[in-house]
Each structure stands twice: as C-alpha cells, then as structure tokens.
C-alpha positions in Angstrom: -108.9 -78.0 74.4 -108.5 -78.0 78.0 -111.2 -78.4 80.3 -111.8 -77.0 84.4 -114.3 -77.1 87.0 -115.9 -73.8 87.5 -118.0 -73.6 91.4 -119.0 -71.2 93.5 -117.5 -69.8 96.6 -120.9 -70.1 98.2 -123.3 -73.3 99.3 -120.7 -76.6 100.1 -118.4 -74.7 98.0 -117.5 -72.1 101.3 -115.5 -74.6 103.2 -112.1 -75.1 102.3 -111.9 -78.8 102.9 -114.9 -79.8 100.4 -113.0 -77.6 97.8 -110.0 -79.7 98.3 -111.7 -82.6 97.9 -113.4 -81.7 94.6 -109.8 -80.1 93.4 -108.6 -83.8 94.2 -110.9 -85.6 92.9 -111.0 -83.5 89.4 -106.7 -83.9 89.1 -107.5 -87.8 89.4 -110.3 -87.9 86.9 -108.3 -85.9 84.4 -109.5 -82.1 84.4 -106.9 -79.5 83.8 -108.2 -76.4 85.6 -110.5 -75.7 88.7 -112.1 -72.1 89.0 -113.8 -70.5 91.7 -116.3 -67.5 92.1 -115.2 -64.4 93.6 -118.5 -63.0 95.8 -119.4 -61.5 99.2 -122.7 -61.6 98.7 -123.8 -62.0 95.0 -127.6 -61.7 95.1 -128.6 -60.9 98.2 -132.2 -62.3 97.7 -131.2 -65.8 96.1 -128.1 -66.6 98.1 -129.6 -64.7 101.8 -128.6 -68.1 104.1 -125.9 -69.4 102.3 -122.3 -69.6 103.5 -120.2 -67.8 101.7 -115.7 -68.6 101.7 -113.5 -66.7 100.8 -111.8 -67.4 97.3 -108.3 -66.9 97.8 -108.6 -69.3 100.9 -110.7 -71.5 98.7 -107.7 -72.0 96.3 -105.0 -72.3 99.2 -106.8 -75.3 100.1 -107.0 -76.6 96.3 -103.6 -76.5 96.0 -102.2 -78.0 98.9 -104.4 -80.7 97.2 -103.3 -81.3 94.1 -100.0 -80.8 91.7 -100.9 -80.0 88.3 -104.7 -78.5 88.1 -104.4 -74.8 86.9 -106.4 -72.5 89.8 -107.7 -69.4 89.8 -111.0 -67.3 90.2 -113.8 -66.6 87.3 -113.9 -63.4 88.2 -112.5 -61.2 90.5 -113.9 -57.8 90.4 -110.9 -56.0 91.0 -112.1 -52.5 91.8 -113.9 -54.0 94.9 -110.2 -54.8 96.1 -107.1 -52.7 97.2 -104.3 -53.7 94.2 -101.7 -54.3 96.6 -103.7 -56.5 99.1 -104.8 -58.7 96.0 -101.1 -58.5 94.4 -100.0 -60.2 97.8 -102.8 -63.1 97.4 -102.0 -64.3 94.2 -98.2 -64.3 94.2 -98.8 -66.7 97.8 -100.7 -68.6 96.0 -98.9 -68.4 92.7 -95.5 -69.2 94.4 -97.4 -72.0 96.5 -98.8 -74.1 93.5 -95.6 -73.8 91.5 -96.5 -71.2 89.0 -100.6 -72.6 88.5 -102.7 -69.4 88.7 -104.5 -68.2 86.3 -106.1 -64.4 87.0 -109.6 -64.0 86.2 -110.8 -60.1 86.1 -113.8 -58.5 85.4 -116.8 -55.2 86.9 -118.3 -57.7 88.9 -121.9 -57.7 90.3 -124.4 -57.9 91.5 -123.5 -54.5 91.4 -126.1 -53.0 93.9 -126.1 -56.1 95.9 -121.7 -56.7 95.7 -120.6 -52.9 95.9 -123.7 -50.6 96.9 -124.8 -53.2 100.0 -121.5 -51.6 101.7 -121.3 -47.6 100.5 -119.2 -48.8 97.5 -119.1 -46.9 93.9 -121.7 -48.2 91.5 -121.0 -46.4 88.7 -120.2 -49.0 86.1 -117.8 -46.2 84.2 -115.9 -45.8 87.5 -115.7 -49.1 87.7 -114.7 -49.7 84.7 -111.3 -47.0 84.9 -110.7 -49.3 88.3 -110.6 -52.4 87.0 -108.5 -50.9 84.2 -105.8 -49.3 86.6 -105.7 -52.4 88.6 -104.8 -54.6 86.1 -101.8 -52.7 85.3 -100.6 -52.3 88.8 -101.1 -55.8 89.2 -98.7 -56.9 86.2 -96.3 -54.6 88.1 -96.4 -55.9 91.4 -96.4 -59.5 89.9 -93.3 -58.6 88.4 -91.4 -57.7 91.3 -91.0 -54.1 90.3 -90.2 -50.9 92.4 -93.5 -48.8 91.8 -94.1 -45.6 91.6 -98.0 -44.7 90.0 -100.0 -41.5 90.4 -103.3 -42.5 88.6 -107.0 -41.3 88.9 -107.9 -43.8 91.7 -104.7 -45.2 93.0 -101.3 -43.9 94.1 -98.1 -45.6 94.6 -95.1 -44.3 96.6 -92.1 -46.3 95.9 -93.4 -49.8 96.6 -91.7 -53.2 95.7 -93.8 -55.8 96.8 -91.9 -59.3 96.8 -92.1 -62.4 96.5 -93.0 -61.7 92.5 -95.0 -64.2 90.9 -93.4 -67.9 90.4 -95.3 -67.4 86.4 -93.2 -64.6 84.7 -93.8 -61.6 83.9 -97.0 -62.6 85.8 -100.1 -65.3 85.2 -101.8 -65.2 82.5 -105.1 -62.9 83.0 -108.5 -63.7 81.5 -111.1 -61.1 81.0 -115.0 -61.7 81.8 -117.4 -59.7 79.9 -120.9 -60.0 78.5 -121.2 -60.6 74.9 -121.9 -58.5 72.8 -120.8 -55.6 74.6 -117.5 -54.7 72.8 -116.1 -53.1 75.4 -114.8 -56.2 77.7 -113.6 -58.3 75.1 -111.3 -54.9 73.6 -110.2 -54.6 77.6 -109.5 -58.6 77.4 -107.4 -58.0 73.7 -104.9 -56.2 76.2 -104.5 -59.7 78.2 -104.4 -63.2 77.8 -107.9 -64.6 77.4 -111.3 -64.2 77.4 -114.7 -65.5 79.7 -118.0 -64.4 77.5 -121.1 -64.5 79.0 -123.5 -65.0 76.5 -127.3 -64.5 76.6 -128.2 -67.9 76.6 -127.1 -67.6 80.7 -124.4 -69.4 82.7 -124.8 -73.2 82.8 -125.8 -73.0 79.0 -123.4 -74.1 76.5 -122.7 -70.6 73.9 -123.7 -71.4 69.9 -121.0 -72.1 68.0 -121.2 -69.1 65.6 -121.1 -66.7 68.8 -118.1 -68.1 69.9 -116.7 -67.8 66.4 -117.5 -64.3 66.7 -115.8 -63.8 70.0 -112.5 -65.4 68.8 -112.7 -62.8 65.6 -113.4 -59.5 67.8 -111.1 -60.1 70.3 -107.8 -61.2 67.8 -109.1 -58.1 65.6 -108.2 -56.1 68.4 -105.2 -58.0 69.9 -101.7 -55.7 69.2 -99.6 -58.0 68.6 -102.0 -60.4 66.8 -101.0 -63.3 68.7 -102.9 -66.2 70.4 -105.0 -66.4 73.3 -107.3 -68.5 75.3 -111.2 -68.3 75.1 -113.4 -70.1 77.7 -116.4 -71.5 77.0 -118.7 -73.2 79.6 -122.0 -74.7 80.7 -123.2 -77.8 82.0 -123.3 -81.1 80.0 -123.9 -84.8 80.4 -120.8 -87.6 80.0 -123.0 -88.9 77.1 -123.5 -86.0 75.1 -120.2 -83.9 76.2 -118.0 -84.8 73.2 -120.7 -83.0 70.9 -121.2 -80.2 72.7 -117.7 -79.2 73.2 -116.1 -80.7 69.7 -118.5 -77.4 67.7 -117.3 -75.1 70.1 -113.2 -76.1 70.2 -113.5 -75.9 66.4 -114.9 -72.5 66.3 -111.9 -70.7 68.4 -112.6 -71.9 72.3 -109.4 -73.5 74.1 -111.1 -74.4 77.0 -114.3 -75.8 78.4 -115.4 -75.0 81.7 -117.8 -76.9 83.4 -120.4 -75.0 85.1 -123.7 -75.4 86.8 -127.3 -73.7 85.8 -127.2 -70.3 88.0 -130.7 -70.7 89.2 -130.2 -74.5 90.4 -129.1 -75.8 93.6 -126.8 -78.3 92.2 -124.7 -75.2 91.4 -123.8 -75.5 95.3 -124.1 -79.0 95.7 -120.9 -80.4 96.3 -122.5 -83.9 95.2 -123.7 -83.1 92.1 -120.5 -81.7 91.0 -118.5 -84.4 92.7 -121.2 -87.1 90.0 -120.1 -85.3 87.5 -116.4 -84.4 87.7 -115.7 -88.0 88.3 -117.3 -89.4 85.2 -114.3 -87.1 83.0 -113.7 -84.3 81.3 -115.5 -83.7 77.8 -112.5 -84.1 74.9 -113.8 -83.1 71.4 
C-alpha cells in the first residue's frame, strides 16, 4: 500500500510556498503521493474568508519541490473546466515532474455553491455527460493526438495540442464518487482507480467490509478485468495508524490518503498537517 497527503487548496494550503514545504517535508518523511483539492469556493458559508489557490499552481510549486512524490488533485470536477485549457495544465505539469501526475475526476460540488454561485449548469445529469466527454478528450489530448470530436457539449476542429503527456498513453485517472451510488464507481471501472466517499464523512477511516465491497463492484465492472488502485483515507494517529490501515489494505485499498476531519480547522492548518506528516506514513 502506498500512502499521500491529501489538503485543501484553501486556509495555509492557498499559498504556493507552504505547499512546497509540506510536499518537501512529506518526500523526506517517506509519503509517496501528495493530493490537493480542486475548489473556488466550496461552501460558501464555511469557507466565506478563507484564501483560496489555485490547484494546478499549488502542484507546480510541489514539484519544483520534490523528485519522486506522485501529485495530483482529489478531485477536479471537470465539467466546471474547458477540456483543452485543463489538457494544457496537466501535461506542464506532467512533463515538469517527470511523468508524476495522477488525475483525479469527479461532479464536483458544492454544486449550488461551486457551479450555480457563477450562472453555471447544476443539473447533476448534465454534469454527469460532461464529465464523461471530458475524460475522453482528455486521454486524447494527453496522447498527443490530432482531434476531431463533435459531441453533445464539446466540439473539436482539428486540434493537436502538444507537448503530450511525459506518462503514456496519459496519467493514470482516479474516479471520485459517493458510495453506494453505483454509478461513479461503473464511470471509475472505465479508468484507473477509484476515491469513495463513504457515509462515515471525509476524515473518517471507511469499514473494512465497505471497502471490500468497493474493490468487488468496481473489478465486476472493469472490461478487461485487470487491476486498479482504490484510495482509502481519513485521519489517524502514528500510534494507532498501522491498525487502521493494515484491515483496509487487506480488503482491496492500494493506497491510504491522509486526510483531515472536513468540519475542523486543522484541515487548513498547515501545522497540524506538517505534526503529522513528519511522524511517517502508516504501513500495514
């Protein structure tokens, strides 16, 4: 099992210099991945005050840091973004960090808050046949291929976008959705991994037997039946981290991400995530 650093792009988080520091600091201590949140807003009612940065920034900074942490954002609601202008941003970033991105894609939300606060669609449905048309003319544009697309939201005219991707055919993409809706982890079968929510909330580590059932669903549904990487997260101590994540490894999860409790202010607290990145990753 591998194991990242998930923070917002809000609080200490929205300035690129205390990211680098955290990226550093979590290569040295032994973490494989650092993820970042992909908001303008998110609620407007908790976060009203807070700086926000923007992500792809976030991670330019994170990897001018460091050499081998995988970086990328847990999620990026796609349909909120033109394809081609977010094609462009992770292939710099992918060709900057040697090949370390890893996509992560999913509706977004708030939805009212992230899309309605500025005249943007709503509709979940809608947003759902975005996202799904994005992702395939982001593997295309990755790829460094001449495209031509006439789809029911975007259109294409002859487009090669270049430089491709240093990861070919393209970074892996991970798919965020809420269990048990069946409908995300089917959409994240497509890809290369899965990032279930669970009802127990973010900064809570999942149950075993929930993860178990992710991992079944989602190969079920996989066409060419082969691997894939399931995240599992929430917040644990050094003591009792080993425990924790040693369950959920065994029942299907390949990585554990690190995350804060989403109604505390440690979430955003650069020191409290500094405490604990330096006292290691959990290994099972």
């Amino acid at each position: 099992m591998r194991c990242s650093v998930n923070i917002p792009n809000f609080g200490d988080f929205a300035d690129p210099r205390t990211v680098a520091t955290v990226a550093r600091a979590a290569e040295d201590a032994g973490w494989d991945g650092l993820f970042v949140w992909d908001h303008v807003v998110h609620s407007k009612e908790m976060r009203r005050g807070l700086p926000f940065g923007d992500p792809w920034m976030l991670l330019t900074a994170a990897a001018l840091a460091t050499s081998r942490l995988r970086l990328g954002t847990l999620v990026t609601p796609v349909a909120r973004r033109r394809p081609e202008q977010l094609a462009r941003q992770v292939a710099t970033l992918d060709v900057l960090s040697g090949g370390r991105v890893i996509f992560g894609a999913g509706l977004g939300g708030p939805v009212e808050d992230e899309f309605g606060s500025f005249g943007d669609e709503t509709d979940p449905v809608v947003l759902a046949e975005k996202l799904d048309e994005g992702l395939g003319l982001l593997a295309r544009y990755w790829a460094g291929e001449r495209v031509d697309h006439d789809g029911p939201h975007y259109r294409v005219r002859d487009v090669e976008l270049l430089p491709a991707t240093a990861q070919q055919p393209r970074p892996p993409v991970w798919v965020g959705g809420f269990w048990p809706n069946r409908r995300p982890f089917r959409r994240a079968a497509r890809w290369d991994g899965v990032v279930p929510l669970f009802a127990s909330g973010h900064g809570a580590p999942p149950a075993p037997d929930e993860v178990r059932d992710v991992a079944a669903y989602v190969a079920e549904h996989r066409p060419d039946g082969g691997g894939f990487d399931l995240v599992a997260g929430g917040l644990t101590t050094p003591e009792a981290a080993a425990d924790v994540v040693g369950p959920l490894a065994a029942a299907g999860a390949t990585w554990w991400d690190e995350r804060g409790r989403y109604e505390s202010p440690d979430l955003y607290s650069s020191a409290a995530v500094l405490r604990r990145i330096e006292a290691g990753p959990p290994r099972p």
